[in-house]
C-alpha positions as CSV (number, residue, x, y, z in Angstrom):
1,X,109.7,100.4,62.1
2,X,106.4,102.0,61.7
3,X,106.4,105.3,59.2
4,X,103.7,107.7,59.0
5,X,103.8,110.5,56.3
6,X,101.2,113.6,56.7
7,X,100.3,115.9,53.5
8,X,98.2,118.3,52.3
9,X,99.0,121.0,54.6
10,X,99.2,124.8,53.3
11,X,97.6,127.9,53.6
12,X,93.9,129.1,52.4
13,X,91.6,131.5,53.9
14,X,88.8,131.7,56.4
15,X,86.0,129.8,55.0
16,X,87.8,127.3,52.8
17,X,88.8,123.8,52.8
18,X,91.5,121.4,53.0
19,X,92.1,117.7,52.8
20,X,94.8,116.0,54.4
21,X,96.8,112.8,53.5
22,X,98.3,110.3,56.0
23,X,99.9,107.3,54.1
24,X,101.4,104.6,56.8
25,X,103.9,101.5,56.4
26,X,100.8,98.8,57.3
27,X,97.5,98.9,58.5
28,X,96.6,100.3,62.1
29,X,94.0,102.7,64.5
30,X,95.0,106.1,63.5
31,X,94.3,109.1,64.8
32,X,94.2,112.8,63.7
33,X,95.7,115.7,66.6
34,X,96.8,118.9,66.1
35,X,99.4,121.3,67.9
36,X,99.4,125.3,67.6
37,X,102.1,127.3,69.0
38,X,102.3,127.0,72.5
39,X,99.7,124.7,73.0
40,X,99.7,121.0,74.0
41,X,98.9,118.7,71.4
42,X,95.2,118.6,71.0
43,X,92.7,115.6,69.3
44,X,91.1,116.1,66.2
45,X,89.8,112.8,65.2
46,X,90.5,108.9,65.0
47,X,89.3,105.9,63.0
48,X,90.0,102.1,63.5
49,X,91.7,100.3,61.5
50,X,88.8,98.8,59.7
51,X,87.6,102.2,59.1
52,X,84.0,101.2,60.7
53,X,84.6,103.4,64.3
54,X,85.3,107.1,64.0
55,X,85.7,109.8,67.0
56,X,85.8,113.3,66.1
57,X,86.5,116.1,68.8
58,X,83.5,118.5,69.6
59,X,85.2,121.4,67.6
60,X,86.0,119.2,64.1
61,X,82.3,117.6,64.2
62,X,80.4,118.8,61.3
63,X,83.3,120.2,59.7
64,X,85.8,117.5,59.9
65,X,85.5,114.1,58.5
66,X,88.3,111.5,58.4
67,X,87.4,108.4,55.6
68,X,90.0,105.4,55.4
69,X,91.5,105.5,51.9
70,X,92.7,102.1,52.4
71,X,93.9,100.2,54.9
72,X,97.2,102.2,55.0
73,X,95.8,105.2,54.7
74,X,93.4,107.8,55.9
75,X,92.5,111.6,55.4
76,X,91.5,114.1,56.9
77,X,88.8,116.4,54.7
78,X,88.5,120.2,56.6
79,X,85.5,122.2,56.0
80,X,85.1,125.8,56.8
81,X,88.3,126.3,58.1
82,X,88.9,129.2,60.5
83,X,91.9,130.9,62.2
84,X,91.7,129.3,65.1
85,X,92.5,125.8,63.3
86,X,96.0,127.0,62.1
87,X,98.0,124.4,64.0
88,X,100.7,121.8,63.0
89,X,98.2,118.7,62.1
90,X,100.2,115.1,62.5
91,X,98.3,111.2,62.4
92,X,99.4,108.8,64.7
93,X,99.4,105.1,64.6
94,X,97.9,102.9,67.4
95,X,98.9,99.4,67.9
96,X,96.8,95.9,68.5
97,X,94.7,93.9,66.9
98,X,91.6,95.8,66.6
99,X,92.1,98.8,69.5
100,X,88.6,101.1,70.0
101,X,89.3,104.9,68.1
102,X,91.5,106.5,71.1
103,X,91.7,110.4,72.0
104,X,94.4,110.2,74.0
105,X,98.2,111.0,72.3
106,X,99.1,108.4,75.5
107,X,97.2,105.5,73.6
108,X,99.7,106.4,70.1
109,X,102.8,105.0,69.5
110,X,104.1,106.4,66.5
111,X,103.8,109.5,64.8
112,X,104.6,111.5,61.4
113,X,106.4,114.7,61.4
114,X,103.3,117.1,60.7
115,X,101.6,119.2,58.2
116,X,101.3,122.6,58.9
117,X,98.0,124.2,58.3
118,X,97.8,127.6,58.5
119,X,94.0,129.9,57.7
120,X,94.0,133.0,57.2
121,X,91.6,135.7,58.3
């Protein structure tokens, strides 16, 4: 079974940063999405599992970046943070050999339980 443990949420004000921890049990794509309150759950960013292809959505480029750690791990380094980011922030795990970076929550098969992230004004 496939576990996937998100940390490194919390709360800080508008303007600051966070980094974000997802620690998996073996090495696969992974991708970064978000969900606010009543909201669908929304992309943020994914890397493959060598860590050489990265996607970020429009809104995380230039403030989001999302390094491999390791080959079971990745993060998720937030710059600038505003309100508007305050959402529940979970990784997901995408399965195959070498699978492309994938936006799509449709392409993920397993997922932690979240992180929340909450910025205040």
């Amino acid at each position: 079974q496939v576990q996937l443990v998100e940390s490194g949420g919390g709360l800080v004000q508008a303007g600051g940063s966070l980094r974000l921890s997802c620690v998996a049990s073996g090495s696969y794509a992974m991708g970064w999405f978000r969900q606010a309150p009543g909201k669908e759950r929304e992309y943020v960013a994914a890397i493959s599992r060598s860590g050489d292809r990265l996607l970020y959505a429009d809104f995380a480029k230039g403030r989001f970046f999302c390094p491999r750690h390791n080959k079971n791990s990745v993060y998720l380094q937030m710059n600038n943070l505003t309100p508007e980011d305050t959402a529940v922030y979970y990784c997901g795990a995408r399965m195959g050999d070498e699978p492309a970076p994938s936006p799509s929550t449709q392409d993920y098969s397993y997922w932690g339980r979240g992180t929340q992230v909450t910025v205040s004004s």
